[in-house]
N, C-alpha and C positions, 0 to 999 in steps of 0.2 A: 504493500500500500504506500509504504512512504516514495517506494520507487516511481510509483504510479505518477504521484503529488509532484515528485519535483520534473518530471519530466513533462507536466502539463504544464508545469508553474515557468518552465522555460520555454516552450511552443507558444503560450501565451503572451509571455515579455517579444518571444520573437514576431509573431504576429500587429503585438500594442503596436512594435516598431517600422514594419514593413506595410502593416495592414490597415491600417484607418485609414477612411475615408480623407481625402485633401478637399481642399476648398472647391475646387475646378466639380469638384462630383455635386456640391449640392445646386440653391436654387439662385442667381442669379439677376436683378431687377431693376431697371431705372426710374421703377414705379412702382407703387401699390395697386395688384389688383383692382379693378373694377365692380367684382361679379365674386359673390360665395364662392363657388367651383371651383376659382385661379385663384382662391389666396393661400398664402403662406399657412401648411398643418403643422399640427404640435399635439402631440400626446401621448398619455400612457397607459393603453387600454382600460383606463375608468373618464378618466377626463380630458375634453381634447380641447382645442381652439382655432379656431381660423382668422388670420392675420388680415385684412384690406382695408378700403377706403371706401366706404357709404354716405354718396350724400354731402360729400367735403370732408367727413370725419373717419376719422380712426377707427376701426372697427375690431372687435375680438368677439368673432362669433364664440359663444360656450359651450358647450355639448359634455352629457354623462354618461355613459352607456347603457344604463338601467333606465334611465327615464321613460317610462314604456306607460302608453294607456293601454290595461291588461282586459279589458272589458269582454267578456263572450263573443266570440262571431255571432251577432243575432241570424238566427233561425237554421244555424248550420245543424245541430245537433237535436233534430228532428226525428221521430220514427224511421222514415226512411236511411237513416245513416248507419249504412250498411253497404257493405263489400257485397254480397250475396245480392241485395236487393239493385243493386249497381248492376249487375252481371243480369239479372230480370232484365232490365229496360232495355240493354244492351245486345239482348237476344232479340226481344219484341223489336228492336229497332226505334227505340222509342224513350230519345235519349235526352227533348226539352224539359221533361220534367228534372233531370238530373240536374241540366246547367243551370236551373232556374233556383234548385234548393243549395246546393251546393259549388259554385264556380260563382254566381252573380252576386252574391253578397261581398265578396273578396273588393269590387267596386264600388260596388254601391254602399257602402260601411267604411264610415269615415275611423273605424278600429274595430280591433283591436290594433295598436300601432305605436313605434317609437316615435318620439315627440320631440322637438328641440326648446333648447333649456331658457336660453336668453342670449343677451349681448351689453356686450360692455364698451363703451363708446368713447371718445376724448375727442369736445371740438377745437381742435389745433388751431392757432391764428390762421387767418383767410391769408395771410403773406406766405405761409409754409410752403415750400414745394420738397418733395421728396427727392433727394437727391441720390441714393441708391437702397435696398431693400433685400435681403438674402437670408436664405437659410442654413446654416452651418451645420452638416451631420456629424461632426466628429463630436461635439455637446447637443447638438440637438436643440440649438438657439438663432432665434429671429433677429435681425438684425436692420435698424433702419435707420437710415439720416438724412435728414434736412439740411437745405443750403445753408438756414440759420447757423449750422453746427449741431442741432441736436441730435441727439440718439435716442432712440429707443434697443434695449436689451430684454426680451422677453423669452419665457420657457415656462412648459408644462414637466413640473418635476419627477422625472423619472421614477419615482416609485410613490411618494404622497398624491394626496386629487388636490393638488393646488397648483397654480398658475402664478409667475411672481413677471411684473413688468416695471421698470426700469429707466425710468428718462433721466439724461446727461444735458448739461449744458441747456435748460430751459430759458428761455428771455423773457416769456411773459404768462402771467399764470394760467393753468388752467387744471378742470379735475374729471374722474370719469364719472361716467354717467351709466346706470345699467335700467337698459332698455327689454323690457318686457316681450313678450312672443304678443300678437295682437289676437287672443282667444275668446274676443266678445268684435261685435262690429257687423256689418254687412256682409254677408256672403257675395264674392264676386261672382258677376254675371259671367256668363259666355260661352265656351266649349262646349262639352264633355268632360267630365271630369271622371279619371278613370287611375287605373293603378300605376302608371307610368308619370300620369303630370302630379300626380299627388291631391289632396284634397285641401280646403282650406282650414287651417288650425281653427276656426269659427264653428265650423262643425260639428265640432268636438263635444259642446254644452258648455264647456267650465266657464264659470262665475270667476272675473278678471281678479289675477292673485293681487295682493298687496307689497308694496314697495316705499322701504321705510329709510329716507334721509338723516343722516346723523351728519355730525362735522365733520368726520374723516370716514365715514363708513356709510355704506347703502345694504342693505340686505331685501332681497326678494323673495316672498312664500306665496307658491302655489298650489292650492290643490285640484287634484284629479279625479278624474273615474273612480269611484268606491272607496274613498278617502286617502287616495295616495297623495303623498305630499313630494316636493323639492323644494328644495333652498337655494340661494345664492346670493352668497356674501362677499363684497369687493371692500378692501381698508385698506386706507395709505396713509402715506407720510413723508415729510418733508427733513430727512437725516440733514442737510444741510444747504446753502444755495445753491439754487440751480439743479439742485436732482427732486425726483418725484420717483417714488416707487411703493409696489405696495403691490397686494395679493391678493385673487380672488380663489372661492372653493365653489365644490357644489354638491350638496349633501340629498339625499332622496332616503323615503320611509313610506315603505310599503306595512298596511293595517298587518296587526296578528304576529307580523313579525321583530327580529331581534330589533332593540333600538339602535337604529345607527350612527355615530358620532357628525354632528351638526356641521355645518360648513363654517359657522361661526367660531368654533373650536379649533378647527382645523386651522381656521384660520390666525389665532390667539398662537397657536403652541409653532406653526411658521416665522411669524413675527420674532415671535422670542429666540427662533436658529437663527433669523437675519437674511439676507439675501445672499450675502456670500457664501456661508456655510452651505447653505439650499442648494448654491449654486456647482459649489465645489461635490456635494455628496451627488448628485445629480449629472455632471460631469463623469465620475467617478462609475457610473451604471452604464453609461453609455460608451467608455472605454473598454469595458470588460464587456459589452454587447459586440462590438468592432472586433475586439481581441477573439470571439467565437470561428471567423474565418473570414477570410479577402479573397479577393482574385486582381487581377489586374489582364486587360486584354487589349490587342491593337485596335479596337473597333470603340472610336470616343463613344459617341451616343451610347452602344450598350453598355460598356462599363458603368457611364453615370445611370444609367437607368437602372440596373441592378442596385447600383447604392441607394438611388432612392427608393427602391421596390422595399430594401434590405432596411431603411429608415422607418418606412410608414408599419413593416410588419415593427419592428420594435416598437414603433409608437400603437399598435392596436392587439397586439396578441400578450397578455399578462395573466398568470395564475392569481386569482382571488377577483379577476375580472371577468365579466362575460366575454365568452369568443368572440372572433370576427363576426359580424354582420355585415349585410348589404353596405353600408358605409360606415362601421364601425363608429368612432368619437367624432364625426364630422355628419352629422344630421343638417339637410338642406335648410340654409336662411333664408326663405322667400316668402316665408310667411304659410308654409302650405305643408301638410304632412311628407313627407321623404317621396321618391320612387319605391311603390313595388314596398309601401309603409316601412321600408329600411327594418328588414323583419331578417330572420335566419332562412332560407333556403335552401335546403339538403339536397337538391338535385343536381348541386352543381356547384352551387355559390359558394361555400363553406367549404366544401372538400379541397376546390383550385385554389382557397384561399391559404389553405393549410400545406398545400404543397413544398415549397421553401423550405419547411421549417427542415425536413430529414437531411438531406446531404449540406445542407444551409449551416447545420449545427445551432440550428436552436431549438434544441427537445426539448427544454425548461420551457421558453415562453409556448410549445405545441401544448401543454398541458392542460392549459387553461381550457383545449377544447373538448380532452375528457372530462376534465373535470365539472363543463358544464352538463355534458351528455350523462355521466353516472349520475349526476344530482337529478335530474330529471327522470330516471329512469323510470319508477312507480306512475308517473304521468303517462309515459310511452307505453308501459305496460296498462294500463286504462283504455287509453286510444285504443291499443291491438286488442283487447276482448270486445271493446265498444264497438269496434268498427268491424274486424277481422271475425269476430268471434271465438278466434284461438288463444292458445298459451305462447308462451314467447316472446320476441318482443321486434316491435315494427314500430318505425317512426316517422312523424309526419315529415313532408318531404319541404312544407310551410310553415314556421313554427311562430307563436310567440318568446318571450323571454325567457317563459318555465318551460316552456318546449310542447304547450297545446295548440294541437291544430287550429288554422285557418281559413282552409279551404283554399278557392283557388280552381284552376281547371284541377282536375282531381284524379286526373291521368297519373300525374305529376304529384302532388300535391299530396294524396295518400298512394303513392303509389306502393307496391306490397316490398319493393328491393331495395327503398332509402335507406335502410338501417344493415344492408347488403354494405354498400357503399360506405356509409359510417366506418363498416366493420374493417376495412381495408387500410383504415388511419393507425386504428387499435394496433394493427399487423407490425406498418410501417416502424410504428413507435418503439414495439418491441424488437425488430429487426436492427435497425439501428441505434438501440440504445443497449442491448443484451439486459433488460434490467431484469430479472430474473421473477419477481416480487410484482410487478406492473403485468410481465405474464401470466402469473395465477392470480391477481387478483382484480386485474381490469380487462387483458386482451383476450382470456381463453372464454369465461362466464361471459362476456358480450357477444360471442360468435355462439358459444353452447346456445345462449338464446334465441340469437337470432336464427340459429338453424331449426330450432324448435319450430320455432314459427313456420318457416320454407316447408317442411316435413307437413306440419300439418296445413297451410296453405293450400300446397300443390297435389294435383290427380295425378293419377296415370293415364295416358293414353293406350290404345287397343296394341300398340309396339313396346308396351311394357317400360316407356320413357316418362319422367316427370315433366309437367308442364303447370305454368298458372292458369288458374278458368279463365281469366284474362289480365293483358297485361298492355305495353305499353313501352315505346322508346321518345323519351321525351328530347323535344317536345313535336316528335311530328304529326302532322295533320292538326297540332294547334289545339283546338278543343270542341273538334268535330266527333262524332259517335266512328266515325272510319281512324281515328286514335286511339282505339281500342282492339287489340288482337287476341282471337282465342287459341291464338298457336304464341309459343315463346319467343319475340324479340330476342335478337343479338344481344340486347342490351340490358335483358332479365334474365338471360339465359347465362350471359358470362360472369353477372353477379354473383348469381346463386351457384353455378360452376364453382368460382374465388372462393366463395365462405362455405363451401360443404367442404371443399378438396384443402383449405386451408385449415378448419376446424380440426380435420383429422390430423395436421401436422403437427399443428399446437398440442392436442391432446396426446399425441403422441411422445414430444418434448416432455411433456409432465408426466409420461407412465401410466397414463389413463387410455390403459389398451383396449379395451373395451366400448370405451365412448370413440378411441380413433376407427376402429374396426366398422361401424354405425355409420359415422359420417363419411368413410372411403368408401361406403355399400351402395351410402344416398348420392352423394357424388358421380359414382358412375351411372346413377337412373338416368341421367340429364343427355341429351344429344350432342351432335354434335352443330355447329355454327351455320348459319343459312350464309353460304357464298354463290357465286353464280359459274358457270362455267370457267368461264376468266378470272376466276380465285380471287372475285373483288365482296366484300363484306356487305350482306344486305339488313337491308332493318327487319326483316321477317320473311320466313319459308315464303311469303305470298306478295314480298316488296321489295323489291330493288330498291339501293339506292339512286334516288331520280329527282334530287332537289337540292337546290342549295338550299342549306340551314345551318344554323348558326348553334346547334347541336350535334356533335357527331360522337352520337349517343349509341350507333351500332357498331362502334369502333373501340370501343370498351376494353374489349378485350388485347388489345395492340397497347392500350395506352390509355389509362393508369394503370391498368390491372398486369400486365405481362402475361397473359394467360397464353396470347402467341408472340413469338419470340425472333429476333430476328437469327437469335443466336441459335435456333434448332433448327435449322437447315433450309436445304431450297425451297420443299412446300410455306413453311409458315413466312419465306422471305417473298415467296410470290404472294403469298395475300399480302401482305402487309404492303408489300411497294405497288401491287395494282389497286389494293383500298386506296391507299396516298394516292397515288395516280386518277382515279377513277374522282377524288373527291378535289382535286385539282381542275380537271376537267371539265366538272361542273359547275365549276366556277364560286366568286366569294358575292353572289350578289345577295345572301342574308345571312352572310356573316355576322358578327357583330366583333369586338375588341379582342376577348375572352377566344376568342374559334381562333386569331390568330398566332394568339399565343401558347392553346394547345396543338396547333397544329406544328409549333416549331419543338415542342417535345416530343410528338411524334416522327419528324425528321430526326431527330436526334438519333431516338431509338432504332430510325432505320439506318443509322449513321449517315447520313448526308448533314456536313455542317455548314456547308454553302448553303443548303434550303431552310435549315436551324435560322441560321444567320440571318436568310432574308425576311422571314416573316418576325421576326424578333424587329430586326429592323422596321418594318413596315408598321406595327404595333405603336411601337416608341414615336416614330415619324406623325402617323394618320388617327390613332386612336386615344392621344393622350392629353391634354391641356398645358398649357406651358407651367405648370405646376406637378405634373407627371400626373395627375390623375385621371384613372383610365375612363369617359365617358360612354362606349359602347358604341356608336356610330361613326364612321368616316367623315371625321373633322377639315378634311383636303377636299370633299368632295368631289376628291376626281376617280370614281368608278369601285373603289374598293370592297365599296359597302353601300347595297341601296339607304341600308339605313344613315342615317345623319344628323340622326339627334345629340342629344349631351346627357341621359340620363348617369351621374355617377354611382358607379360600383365599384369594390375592389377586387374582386375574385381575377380581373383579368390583367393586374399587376403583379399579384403573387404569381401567376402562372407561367409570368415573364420570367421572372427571379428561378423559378423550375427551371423552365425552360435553357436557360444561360448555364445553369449548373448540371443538366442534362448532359449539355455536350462535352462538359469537361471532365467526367466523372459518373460510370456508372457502374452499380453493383446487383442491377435487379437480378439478373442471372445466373449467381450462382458464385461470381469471382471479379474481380476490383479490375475495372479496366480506364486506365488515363487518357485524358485527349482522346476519346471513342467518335465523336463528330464537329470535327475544327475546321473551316474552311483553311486551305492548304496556306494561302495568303499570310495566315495569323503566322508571322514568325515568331513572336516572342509573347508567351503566355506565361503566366504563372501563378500557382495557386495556393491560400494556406489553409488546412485545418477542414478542408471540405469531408464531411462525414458519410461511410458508405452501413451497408448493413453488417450486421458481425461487430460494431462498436470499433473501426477502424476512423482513424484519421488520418488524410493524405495531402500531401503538400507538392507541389510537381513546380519544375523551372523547363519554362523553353526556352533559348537565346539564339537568336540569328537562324529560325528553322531547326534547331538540331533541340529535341529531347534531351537537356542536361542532367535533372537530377530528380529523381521521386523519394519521399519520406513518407515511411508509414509508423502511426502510433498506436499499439492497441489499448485499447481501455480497460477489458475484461478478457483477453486472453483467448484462445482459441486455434482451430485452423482457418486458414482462406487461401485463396491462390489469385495471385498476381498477372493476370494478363502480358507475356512477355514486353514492356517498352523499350529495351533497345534488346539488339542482336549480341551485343555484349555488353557484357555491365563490369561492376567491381563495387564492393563495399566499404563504401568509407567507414563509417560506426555503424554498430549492433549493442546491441545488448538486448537479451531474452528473446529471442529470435532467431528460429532454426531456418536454412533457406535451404530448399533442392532445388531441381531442377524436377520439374513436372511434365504431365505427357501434355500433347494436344497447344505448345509451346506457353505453356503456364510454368509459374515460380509458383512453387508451396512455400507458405509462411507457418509455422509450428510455434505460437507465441504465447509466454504469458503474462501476464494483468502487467500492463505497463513498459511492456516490449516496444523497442524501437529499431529502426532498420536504415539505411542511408542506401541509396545507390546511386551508380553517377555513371552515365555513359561511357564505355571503355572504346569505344570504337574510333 
C-alpha cells in the first residue's frame, strides 16, 4: 500500500506539472455575453452560475440542482398505466388513447420540472465598457475588466454551495441586487408552447417569494409546489477602498425531510474563511481534478475542447450532488421553465453524459450517479410493479429528481431496457476501478435485478428465442403507434444480450455459480442481430435502416456496449464498417450535436482516426456556442443538420470528451491498446494518467511521429496485456511488474497493487 501511495503521489506531482490546463484552453472575450447560453459557467455540481451582461448590467444567473417543482405528472398515473394494457391498444391498433393519457401531458404540464433559482445583478456605471472577460480552468475563475481598471474575480467554490465575487479597483459605488424569477405576471401570448421552448415560470401557480433588503445583505425565500422552499442569500463588504466583495449561497428544503443548513449560514461561516482562504482551498480541488489526467494533441480546437468538456464535467458531476441532468447547474434564464423541463433522461442523456468519466479518470466524481440511482431504487422498484407488473427492477427512461416517472412518448420514456442501459455504467465503474466492495455491493445486485425483471418481462417465441411483447428503438418513428415493435429491436435486443451475458460474469467473479449458470442459460435465449444482407445493422427483423436520425439506437451494440467488436475479426469488422458506412450515406440531415459526437467514438472503435477526428471536429466547429456549450442544432447553418435550433444540453459535450479519449486509448476488449485511432498527421501526442479497465493507468509520448515512450500504473494489481506499440522496446524502470512476450503480438503485464512499468522505443 504504501508502494501504491507514493507512486501515485509522484504520477500526480508529475501530471500537476505537465498537465493542467494553460490559459490558451479556457474561454476567451472582449465582451460579456449577451444571451444566458454564451455566458461564462461556474460550478460545483450543487450550485452553479452564469457570468453576462443583461440589460447594461452584470448579470450572475444562480442555479441549484435540486430546485425541482416535484408535483405529480397530472393524470399520468391512471388505470390505464400499464405495460400490458399499452400492448392492448397497440394490437387493436388503437394507439390515441395512449398519446392522449400518457405522452400529452409531458407538454401540456407546466411540471413536474427543474426550476431556476434567481439572479444577482450589479448596475455598473453606464461609462463601463468591458475590456476583456475569460475563464480560467486551471482555478476555475471568471475573470473580467473594464477600461476603468476594474476587475471583477469570481468563482463557485469547489466543494461548498457558495459563490464569492470580487471587485478591484472600483471608482464609483455600486451594490448587487438579486433579482427574483418572474413566477406571478401575464402568461405570454403566442406559439405553442411545448417541451422544447419550455413553459413560462407563471405557470407554475407560486405566490411571488419575498425579498428582504438589509444594508449589506439581501436574502430571497421562495416557496413551491407542496411547500418546498429555496433561499438565496447574497452579503458583502467593503475590506477596504476600492474593492467590493462578498458571497452568495443557495439553500432548498424539501417538507418531511432532513433540515438542510440555510444559505444564510452558509453564508456567515464563508465570511469568517474570507475570500482568500475560499479561494486558495478551492484552487487547491481543482488542481488535484487536473492532476487526474491531461492529454495534449496537434489539433488546437480539440485539445481546448476536451478541457472544456473536462471543466464543465468537474463543475457538474459531485458525490453528495445530484447527477448530470439535461443542463445540470445552469437552468435556462428567460424566464421560462428549461428545455425538455431540464429533467434526467435515461435514454440517452445521462448515460453520454457519464461517458468521460472511465478512461477520463474521474471514478470519484462518476459516483454521484450511482449514488443517485441506489437512493432511488425503492421508487424504480414501484414504477416496475406499477407499470410492468413484475419483480425486479426497471427504470423510467424520464425521471424527476427522486427518479419518478414523467411520461413522455412512452416508447422511450418507460421503455422496458433503460435500466439495461443504466446497468452498463455499474459494469464500466467496476471494470475500471477493480473496486472489489462497489462489485458486490452496487454493480452485481443492480444487474441481478434488473435481469429479474428481463426474465420475467420477456416471452418466448415458437423458435424457443426470448423476445419483449413489445418494444422499441428510440426514438424512431417518433411517437407514432408504427414505434412500436412486436419483434426485438437491435437496440432491446443488444441490451438485454449486455446484462444477461454480463450478469453471468459478474456473478461468476463473486462465486455465485449458480446464479452465473441462470443468467448464461437466459443469455443465450436471445437471437441473434437483424442485419441485412450487406452486414449493415437494422432497427428491427422488419426495418432497415432508412432515415436519418439523430438516434443511432440500432447501433448499440458497436458502440457503447462492444457487444460486436472490431477486434473479433472480418465478420463483426464488416458490420461494423458497412453500419458506419451505410449511416454515413444516409446522411446527417437529423442529426443533432450529440449523433456527432457519438459517431466519432464509433470511428474510433473502428479505428479510423481521420473520421474520429472529423466529426469531433465538426461538433466543436457547428454544434457548440462560443462558450463550448453544446446546443443541438447546426449553429453554421450550412447543411449539417436540418435542425438549427439552440436548445442547451450536455450529454453531447461529455461525449466529445469520450470520444477524444477513445482514440487515444482503449481497453474495451480485453487488452490496453495506445494510439488505437490517431489520424496519421498527429505527430506529437501525448498523454497522462488516462485510465483503462483492470485499474491500469497509462501515460504514452509521441515526438516527431515516432511512439516514444508508454507508462503503465496498476492500482490493484492483476494481469493485462499490452497491445505491442513499438517492434522493439527496452525498459527503462519497473518495479512489481512481470513483462513476457505474449502470442497474437501482445506484452503480458503480471503486476501487483502499485506496479509500475516504463518502456521506450528501442528501434
Amino acid at each position: 500500500m504504501a508502494k501504491l501511495v507514493l507512486v501515485l503521489f509522484l504520477l500526480v506531482n508529475y501530471t500537476c506539472l505537465l498537465g493542467q490546463p494553460l490559459e490558451k484552453h479556457g474561454l476567451h472575450f472582449d465582451k460579456l455575453a449577451a444571451v444566458w447560453d454564451e455566458a461564462i459557467p461556474l460550478g460545483n455540481g450543487t450550485v452553479g452560475a452564469l457570468i453576462w451582461q443583461k440589460d447594461g448590467n452584470l448579470r450572475f444567473s444562480l442555479d441549484r440542482a435540486d430546485i425541482w417543482d416535484m408535483r405529480p405528472m397530472a393524470g399520468l398515473h391512471r388505470d390505464e398505466f400499464s405495460y400490458k394494457w399499452v400492448q392492448g391498444q397497440v394490437a387493436k391498433k388503437d394507439y390515441k388513447p395512449v398519446q392522449q393519457y400518457f405522452d400529452a401531458p409531458y407538454d401540456r404540464e407546466p411540471a413536474p420540472s427543474k426550476i431556476p433559482a434567481g439572479g444577482l445583478e450589479f448596475a455598473l456605471p453606464s461609462s463601463s465598457k468591458v475590456k476583456s472577460a475569460k475563464l480560467l480552468l486551471a482555478n476555475a475563475i471568471c475573470e473580467v475588466e473594464w477600461d476603468s481598471g476594474m476587475k471583477l474575480k469570481t468563482f463557485v467554490h469547489a466543494t461548498q454551495p457558495v459563490g464569492w465575487f470580487r471587485f478591484e479597483n472600483i471608482k464609483s459605488a455600486f451594490l448587487p441586487e438579486l433579482v427574483a424569477p418572474k413566477y406571478q405576471g401575464k402568461i405570454a401570448a403566442g406559439g405553442e408552447v411545448n417541451s422544447l421552448v419550455g413553459d413560462d415560470l407563471a405557470r407554475l401557480g407560486y405566490k411571488q417569494g419575498t425579498v428582504e433588503r438589509q444594508k449589506n445583505r439581501i436574502v430571497y425565500q421562495q416557496e413551491g409546489w407542496g411547500g418546498f422552499r429555496y433561499e438565496i442569500t447574497v452579503e458583502w463588504r467593503e475590506p477596504k477602498a476600492g474593492i467590493l466583495e462578498g458571497v452568495w449561497s443557495i439553500s432548498s428544503q424539501y417538507p418531511d425531510q432532513k433540515i438542510s443548513v440555510a444559505a444564510s449560514d452558509h453564508i456567515k461561516t464563508a465570511l469568517a474563511r474570507g475570500y482568500h482562504k475560499d479561494f486558495d482551498s478551492h484552487s487547491a480541488w481543482w488542481k488535484g481534478f487536473w492532476s487526474k489526467s491531461s492529454l495534449r494533441i496537434p489539433d488546437p480546437i480539440l485539445e481546448k475542447q476536451w478541457f472544456l468538456e473536462q471543466y464543465k464535467f468537474g463543475s457538474a458531476a459531485r458525490r453528495g450532488a445530484p447527477p448530470i441532468s439535461l443542463q445540470a447547474v445552469w437552468t435556462a434564464d428567460n424566464g421560462r421553465i428549461p428545455p425538455w423541463k431540464g429533467d434526467f433522461h435515461h435514454d440517452l442523456n445521462t448515460q453520454l453524459s457519464y461517458w468521460p468519466s472511465y478512461s477520463g479518470n474521474h471514478l470519484e466524481e462518476g459516483l454521484g450517479y450511482f449514488d443517485h440511482l441506489d437512493t432511488n431504487i425503492l421508487n424504480y422498484k414501484r414504477y416496475t410493479k406499477m407499470y410492468f407488473g413484475t419483480d425486479g427492477l426497471a427504470v423510467p427512461g424520464v425521471t424527476t429528481l427522486d427518479g419518478t416517472e414523467m411520461g413522455g412518448w412512452i416508447q422511450y420514456s418507460l421503455s422496458p431496457t433503460v435500466s439495461s442501459w443504466l446497468a452498463q455504467h455499474y459494469y464500466l465503474q467496476w471494470r475500471y476501478s477493480m473496486d472489489r466492495g462497489f462489485l458486490e455491493n452496487k454493480a452485481y445486485p443492480w444487474f441481478r435485478e434488473v435481469c429479474t425483471f428481463l426474465e420475467q418481462i420477456t416471452v418466448k417465441s415458437k423458435d424457443g428465442m426470448r423476445k419483449l411483447p413489445i418494444g422499441s428503438s428510440p426514438e424512431i418513428n417518433d411517437n407514432k403507434l408504427t414505434a412500436w415493435f412486436d419483434e426485438n429491436t437491435n437496440y432491446d435486443l443488444a441490451l438485454m444480450k449486455f446484462a444477461m451475458g454480463t450478469a453471468a460474469e459478474l456473478a461468476q467473479e463473486l462465486g455465485k455459480d449458480a446464479e452465473a449458470a441462470h443468467w448464461k442459460q437466459l443469455a443465450a435465449e436471445f437471437g441473434d442481430y437483424a442485419i441485412t444482407k450487406n452486414n449493415e445493422l437494422m432497427f428491427a427483423p422488419s426495418l432497415p435502416y432508412n432515415e436519418s436520425h439523430r438516434h443511432f439506437s440500432h447501433m448499440m451494440a458497436i458502440h457503447p456496449l462492444g457487444l460486436l467488436r472490431w477486434e473479433d475479426g472480418d465478420k463483426s469488422r464488416s458490420i461494423i464498417k458497412n453500419s458506419i458506412s451505410l449511416l454515413e450515406k444516409t446522411g446527417p440531415d437529423y442529426w443533432c450535436g450529440y449523433s456527432y459526437s457519438w459517431l466519432a467514438n464509433m470511428k474510433a472503435r473502428a479505428k479510423d482516426g481521420d473520421g474520429a477526428a472529423k466529426y469531433l471536429e465538426v461538433f466543436a466547429r457547428a454544434f457548440c456556442l462560443p462558450n463550448s456549450f453544446h446546443v443541438n442544432g447546426d449553429q453554421t447553418k450550412s447543411g449539417l443538420s436540418k435542425f438549427t435550433y439552440r436548445p442547451f444540453t450536455l450529454e453531447g459535450n461529455f461525449a466529445f470528451a469520450a470520444g477524444l479519449q477513445e482514440m487515444l486509448i482503449q481497453s474495451y476488449a480485453g487488452f490496453i491498446e495506445v494510439l488505437p485511432a490517431v489520424p496519421a498527421d498527429w505527430k506529437d501526442i501525448s498523454f497522462e494518467n488516462l485510465r483503462t479497465e483492470g485499474a491500469f493507468l497509462v501515460s504514452v509520448k509521441k515526438e516527431n511521429g515516432r511512439l516514444s515512450e508508454v507508462k503503465i500504473v496498476s492500482e490493484k494489481g492483476g494481469l493485462t496485456n499490452l497491445k505491442q506499440p513499438f517492434k522493439k522496446w527496452k525498459t527503462i524502470s519497473a518495479s512489481d511488474i512481470l513483462l513476457s512476450n505474449g502470442a497474437n503480438g501482445m506484452i503480458e503485464l503480471e503486476c501487483k497493487p502499485g506496479g509500475y512499468i516504463v518502456l521506450q522505443n528501442a528501434e
